[in-house]
N, CA, C and O atoms as CSV, one atom per row, in Angstrom:
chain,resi,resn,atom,element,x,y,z
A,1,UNK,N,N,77.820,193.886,166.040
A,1,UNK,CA,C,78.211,195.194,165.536
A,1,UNK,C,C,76.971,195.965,165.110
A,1,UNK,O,O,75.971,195.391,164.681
A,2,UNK,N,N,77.077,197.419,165.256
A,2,UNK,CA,C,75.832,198.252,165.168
A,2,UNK,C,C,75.787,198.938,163.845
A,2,UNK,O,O,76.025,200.146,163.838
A,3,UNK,N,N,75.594,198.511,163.057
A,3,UNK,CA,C,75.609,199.178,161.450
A,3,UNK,C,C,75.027,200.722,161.600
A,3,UNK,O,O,74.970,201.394,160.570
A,4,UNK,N,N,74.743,201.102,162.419
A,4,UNK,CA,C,73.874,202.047,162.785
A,4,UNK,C,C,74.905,202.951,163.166
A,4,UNK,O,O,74.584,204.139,163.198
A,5,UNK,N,N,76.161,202.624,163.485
A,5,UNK,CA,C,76.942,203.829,163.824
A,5,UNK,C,C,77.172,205.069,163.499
A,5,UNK,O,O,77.478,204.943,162.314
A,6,UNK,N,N,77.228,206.070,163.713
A,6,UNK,CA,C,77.600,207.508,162.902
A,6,UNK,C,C,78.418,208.110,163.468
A,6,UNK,O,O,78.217,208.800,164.468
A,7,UNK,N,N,79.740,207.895,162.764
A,7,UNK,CA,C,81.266,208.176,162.952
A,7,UNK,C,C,81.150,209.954,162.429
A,7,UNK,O,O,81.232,210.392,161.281
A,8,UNK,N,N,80.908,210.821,163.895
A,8,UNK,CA,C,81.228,211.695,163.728
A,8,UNK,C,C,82.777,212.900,163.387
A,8,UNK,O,O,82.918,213.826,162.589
A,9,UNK,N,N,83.718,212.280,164.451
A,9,UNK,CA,C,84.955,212.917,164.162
A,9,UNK,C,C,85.975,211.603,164.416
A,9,UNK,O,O,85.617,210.608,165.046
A,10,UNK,N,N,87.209,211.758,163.862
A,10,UNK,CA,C,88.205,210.933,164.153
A,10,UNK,C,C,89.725,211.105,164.069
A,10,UNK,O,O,90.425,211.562,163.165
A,11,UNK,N,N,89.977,210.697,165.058
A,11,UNK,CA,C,91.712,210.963,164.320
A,11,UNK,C,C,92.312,210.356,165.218
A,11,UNK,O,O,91.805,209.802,166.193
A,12,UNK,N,N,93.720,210.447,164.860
A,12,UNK,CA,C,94.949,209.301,164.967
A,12,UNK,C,C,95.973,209.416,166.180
A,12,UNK,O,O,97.133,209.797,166.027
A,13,UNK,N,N,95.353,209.001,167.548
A,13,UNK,CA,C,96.698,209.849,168.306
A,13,UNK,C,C,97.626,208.958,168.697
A,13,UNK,O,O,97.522,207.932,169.369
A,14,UNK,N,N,98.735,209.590,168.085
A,14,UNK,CA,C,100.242,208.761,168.379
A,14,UNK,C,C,100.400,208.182,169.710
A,14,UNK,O,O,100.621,206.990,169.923
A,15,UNK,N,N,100.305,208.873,170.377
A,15,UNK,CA,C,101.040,208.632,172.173
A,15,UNK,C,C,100.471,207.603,172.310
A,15,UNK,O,O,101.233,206.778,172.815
A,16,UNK,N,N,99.134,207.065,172.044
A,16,UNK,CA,C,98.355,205.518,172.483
A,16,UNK,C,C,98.677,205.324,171.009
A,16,UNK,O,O,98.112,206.335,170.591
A,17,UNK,N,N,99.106,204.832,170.084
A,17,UNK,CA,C,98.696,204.428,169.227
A,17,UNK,C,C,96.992,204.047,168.749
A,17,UNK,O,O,96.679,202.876,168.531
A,18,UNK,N,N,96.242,204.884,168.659
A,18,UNK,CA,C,94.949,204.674,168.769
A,18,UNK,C,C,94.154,205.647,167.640
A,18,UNK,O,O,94.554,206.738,167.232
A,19,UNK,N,N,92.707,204.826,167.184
A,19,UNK,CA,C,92.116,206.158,166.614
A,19,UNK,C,C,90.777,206.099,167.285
A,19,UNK,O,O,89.971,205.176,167.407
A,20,UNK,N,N,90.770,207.520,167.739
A,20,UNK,CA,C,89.717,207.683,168.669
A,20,UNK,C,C,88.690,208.387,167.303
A,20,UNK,O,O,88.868,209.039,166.274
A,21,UNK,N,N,87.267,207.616,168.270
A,21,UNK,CA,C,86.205,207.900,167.165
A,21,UNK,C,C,84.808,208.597,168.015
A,21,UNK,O,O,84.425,208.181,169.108
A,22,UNK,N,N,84.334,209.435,167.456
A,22,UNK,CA,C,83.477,210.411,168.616
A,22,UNK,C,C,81.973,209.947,167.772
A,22,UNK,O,O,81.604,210.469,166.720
A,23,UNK,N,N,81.626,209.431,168.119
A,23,UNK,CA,C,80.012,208.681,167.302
A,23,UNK,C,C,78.926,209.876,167.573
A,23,UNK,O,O,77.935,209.757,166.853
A,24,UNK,N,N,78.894,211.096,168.528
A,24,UNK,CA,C,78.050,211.881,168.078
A,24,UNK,C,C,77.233,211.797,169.312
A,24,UNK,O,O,76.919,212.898,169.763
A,25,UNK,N,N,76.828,210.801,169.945
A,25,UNK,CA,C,75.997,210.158,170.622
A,25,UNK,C,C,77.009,210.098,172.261
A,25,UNK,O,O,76.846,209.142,173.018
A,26,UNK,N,N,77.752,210.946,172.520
A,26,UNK,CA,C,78.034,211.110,173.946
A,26,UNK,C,C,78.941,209.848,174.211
A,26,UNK,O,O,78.991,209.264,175.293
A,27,UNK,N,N,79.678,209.492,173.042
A,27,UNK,CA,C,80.250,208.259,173.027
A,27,UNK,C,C,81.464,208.090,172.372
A,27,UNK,O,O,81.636,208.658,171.293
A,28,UNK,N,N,82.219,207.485,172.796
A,28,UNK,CA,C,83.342,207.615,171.864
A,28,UNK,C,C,84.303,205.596,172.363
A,28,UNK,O,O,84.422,204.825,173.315
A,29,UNK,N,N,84.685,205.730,170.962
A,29,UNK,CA,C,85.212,204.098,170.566
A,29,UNK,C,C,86.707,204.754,170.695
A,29,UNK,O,O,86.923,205.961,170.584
A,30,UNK,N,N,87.818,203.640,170.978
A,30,UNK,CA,C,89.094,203.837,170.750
A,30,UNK,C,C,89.345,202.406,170.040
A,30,UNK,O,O,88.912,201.481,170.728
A,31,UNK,N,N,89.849,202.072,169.018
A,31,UNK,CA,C,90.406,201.338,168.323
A,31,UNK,C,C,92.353,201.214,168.553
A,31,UNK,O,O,93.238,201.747,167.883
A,32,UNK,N,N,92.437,200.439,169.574
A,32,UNK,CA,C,93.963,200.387,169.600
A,32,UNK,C,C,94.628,199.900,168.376
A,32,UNK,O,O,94.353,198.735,168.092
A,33,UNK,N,N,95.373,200.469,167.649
A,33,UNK,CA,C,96.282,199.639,166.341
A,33,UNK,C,C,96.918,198.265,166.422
A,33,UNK,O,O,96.948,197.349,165.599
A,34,UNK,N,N,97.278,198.345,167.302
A,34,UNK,CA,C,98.787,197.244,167.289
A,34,UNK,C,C,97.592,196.109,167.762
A,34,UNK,O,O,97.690,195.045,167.150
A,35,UNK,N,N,96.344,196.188,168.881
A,35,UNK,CA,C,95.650,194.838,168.513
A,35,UNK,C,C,94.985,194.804,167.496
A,35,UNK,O,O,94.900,193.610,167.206
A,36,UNK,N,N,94.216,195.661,166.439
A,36,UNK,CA,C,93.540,195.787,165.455
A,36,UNK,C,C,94.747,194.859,164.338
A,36,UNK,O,O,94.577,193.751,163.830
A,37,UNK,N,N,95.711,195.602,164.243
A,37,UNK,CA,C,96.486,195.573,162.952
A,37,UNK,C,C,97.357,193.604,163.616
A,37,UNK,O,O,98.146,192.957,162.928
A,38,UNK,N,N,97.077,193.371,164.388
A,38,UNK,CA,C,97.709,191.914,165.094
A,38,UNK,C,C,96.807,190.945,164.115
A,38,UNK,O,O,97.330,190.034,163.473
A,39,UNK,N,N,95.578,191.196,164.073
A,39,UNK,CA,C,94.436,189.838,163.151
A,39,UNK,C,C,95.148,189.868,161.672
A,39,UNK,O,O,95.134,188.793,161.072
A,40,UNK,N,N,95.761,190.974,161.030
A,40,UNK,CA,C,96.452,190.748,159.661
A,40,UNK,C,C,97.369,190.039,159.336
A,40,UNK,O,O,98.230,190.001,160.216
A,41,UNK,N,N,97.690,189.194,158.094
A,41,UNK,CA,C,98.473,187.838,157.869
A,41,UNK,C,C,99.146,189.399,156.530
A,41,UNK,O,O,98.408,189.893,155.677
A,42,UNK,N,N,101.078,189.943,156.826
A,42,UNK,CA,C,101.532,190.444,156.180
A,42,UNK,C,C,101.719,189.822,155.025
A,42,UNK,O,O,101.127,188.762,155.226
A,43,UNK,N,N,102.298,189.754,153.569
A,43,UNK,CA,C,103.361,189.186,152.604
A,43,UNK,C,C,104.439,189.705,153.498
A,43,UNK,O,O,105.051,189.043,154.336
A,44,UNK,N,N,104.613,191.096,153.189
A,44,UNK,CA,C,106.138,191.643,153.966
A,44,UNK,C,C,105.945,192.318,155.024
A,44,UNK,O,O,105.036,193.144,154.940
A,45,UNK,N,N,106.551,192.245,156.105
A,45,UNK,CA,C,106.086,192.879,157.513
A,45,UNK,C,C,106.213,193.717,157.214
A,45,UNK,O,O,105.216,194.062,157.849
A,46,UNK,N,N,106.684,195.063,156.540
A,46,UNK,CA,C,106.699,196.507,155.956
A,46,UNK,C,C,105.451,196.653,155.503
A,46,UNK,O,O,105.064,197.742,155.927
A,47,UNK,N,N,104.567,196.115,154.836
A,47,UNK,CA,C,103.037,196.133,154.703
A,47,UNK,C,C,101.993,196.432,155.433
A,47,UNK,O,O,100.853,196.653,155.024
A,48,UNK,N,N,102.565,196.446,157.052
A,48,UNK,CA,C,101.766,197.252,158.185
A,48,UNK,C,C,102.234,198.757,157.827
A,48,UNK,O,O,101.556,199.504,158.532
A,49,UNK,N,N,102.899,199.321,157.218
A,49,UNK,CA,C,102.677,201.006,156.698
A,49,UNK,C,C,101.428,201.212,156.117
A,49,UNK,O,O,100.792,202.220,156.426
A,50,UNK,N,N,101.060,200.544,155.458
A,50,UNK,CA,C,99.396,200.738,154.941
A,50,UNK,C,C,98.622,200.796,156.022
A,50,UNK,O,O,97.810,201.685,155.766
A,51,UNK,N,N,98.391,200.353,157.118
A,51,UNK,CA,C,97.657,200.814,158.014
A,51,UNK,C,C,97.874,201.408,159.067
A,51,UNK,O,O,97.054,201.409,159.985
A,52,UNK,N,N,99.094,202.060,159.127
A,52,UNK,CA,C,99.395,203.209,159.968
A,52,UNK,C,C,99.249,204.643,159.020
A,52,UNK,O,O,99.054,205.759,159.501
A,53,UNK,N,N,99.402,204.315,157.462
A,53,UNK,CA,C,99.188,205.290,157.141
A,53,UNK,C,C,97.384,205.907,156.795
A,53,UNK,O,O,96.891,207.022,156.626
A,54,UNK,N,N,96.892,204.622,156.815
A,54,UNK,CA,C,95.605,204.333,156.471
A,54,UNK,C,C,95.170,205.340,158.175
A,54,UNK,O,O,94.618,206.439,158.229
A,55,UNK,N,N,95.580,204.615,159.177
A,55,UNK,CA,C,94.532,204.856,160.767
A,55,UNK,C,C,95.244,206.922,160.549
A,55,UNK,O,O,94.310,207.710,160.692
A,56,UNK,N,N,96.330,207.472,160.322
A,56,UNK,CA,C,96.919,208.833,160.660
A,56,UNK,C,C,95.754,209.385,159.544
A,56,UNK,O,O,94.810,210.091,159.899
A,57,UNK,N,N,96.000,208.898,157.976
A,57,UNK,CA,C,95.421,210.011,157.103
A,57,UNK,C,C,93.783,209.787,156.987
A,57,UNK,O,O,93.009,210.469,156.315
A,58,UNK,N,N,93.476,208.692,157.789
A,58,UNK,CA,C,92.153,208.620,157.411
A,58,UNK,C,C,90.692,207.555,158.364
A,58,UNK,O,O,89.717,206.820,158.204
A,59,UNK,N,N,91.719,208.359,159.526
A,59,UNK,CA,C,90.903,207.401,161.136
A,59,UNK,C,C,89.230,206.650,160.786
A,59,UNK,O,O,88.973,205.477,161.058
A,60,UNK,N,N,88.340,207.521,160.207
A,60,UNK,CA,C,87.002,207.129,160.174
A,60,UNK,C,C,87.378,206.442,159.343
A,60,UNK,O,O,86.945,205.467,159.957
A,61,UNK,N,N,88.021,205.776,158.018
A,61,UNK,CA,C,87.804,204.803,157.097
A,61,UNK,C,C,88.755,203.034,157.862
A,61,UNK,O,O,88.501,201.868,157.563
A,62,UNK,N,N,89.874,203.606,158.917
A,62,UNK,CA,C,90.154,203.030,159.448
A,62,UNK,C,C,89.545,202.248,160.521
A,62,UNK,O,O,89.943,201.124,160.826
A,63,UNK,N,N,88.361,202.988,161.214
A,63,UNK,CA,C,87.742,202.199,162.224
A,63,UNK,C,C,86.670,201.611,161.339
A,63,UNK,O,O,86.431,200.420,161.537
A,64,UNK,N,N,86.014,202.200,160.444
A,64,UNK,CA,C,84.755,201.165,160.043
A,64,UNK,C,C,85.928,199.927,159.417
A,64,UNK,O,O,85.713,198.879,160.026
A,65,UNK,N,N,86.550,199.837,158.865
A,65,UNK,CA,C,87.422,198.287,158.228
A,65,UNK,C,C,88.019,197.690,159.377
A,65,UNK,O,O,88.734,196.691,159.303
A,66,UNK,N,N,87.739,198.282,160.435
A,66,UNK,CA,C,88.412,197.391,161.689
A,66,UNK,C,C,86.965,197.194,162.201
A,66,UNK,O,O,87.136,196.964,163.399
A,67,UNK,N,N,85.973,197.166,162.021
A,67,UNK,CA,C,84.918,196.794,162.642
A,67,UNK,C,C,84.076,195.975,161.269
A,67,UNK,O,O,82.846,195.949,161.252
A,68,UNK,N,N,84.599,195.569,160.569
A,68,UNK,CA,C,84.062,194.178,159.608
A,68,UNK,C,C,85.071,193.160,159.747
A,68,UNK,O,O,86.269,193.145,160.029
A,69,UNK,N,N,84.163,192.292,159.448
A,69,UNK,CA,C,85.019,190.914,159.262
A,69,UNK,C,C,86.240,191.260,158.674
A,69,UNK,O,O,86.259,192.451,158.364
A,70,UNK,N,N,87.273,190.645,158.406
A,70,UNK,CA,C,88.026,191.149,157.424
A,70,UNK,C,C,89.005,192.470,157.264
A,70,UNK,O,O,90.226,192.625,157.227
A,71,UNK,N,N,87.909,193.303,157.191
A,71,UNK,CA,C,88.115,194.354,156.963
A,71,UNK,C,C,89.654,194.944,156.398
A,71,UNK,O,O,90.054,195.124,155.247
A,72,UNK,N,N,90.390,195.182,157.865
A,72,UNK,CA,C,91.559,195.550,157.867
A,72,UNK,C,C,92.309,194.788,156.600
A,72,UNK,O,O,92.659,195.335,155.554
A,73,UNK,N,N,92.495,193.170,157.008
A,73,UNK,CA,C,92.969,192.396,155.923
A,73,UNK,C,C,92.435,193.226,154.685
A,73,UNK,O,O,92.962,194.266,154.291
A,74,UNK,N,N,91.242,192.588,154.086
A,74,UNK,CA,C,91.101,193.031,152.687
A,74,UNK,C,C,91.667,194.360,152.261
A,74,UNK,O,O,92.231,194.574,151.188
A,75,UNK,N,N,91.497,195.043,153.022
A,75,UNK,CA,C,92.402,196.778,152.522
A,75,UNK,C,C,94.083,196.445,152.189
A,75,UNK,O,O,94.660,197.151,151.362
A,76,UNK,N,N,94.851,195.270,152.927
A,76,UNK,CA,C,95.741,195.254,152.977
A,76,UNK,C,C,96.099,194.677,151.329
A,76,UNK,O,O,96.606,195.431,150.499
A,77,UNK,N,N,95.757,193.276,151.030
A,77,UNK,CA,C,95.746,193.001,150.444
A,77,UNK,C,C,95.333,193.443,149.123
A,77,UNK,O,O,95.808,192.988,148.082
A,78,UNK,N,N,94.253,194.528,149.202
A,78,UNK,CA,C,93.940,195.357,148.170
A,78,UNK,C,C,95.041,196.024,148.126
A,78,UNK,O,O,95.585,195.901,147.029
A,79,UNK,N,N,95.682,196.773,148.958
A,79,UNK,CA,C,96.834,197.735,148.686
A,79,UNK,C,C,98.046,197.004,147.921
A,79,UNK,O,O,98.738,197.555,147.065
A,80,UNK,N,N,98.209,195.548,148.406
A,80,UNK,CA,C,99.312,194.934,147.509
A,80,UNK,C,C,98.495,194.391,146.190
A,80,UNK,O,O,99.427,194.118,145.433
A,81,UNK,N,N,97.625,194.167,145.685
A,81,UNK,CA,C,97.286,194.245,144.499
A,81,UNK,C,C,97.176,195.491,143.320
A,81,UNK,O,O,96.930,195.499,142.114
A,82,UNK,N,N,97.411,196.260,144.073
A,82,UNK,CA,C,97.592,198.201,143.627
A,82,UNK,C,C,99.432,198.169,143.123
A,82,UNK,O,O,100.071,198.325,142.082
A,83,UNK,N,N,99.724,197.867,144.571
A,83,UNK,CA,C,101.531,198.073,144.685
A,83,UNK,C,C,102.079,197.256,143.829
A,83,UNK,O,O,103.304,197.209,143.717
């Protein structure tokens, strides 16, 4: 992974389930959801709303936590320690 990235624009398009990410650099990442959000271990399968609402309201914070270890998970689990 390129720590070096610079997540210029992003957002959430329904029809692919995807958040497309435009790095600036003549390049662009698509992060599919449903395999991204597949590596997460739910409590309640309703707990994938956190990251559909996470990838619609907030694509760039969504692709960098899908590109760490973890990532996705820990947000999740942070969100049920909130809830």
């Amino acid at each position: 992974m390129n720590n070096n990235l610079n997540f210029q624009f992003g957002m959430y398009e329904p029809a692919t389930d995807s958040v497309i990410i435009n790095t600036g650099e003549n390049t662009i990442l698509v992060f599919r959801c449903q395999e991204c959000n597949s590596s997460v271990i739910f409590d309640d399968p309703n707990d994938i709303v956190y990251l559909y609402r996470l990838a619609e309201d907030s694509p760039l914070t969504y692709a960098k936590l899908a590109l760490k270890e973890n990532g996705l998970q820990d947000y999740v689990d942070a969100m049920n320690e909130l809830n």
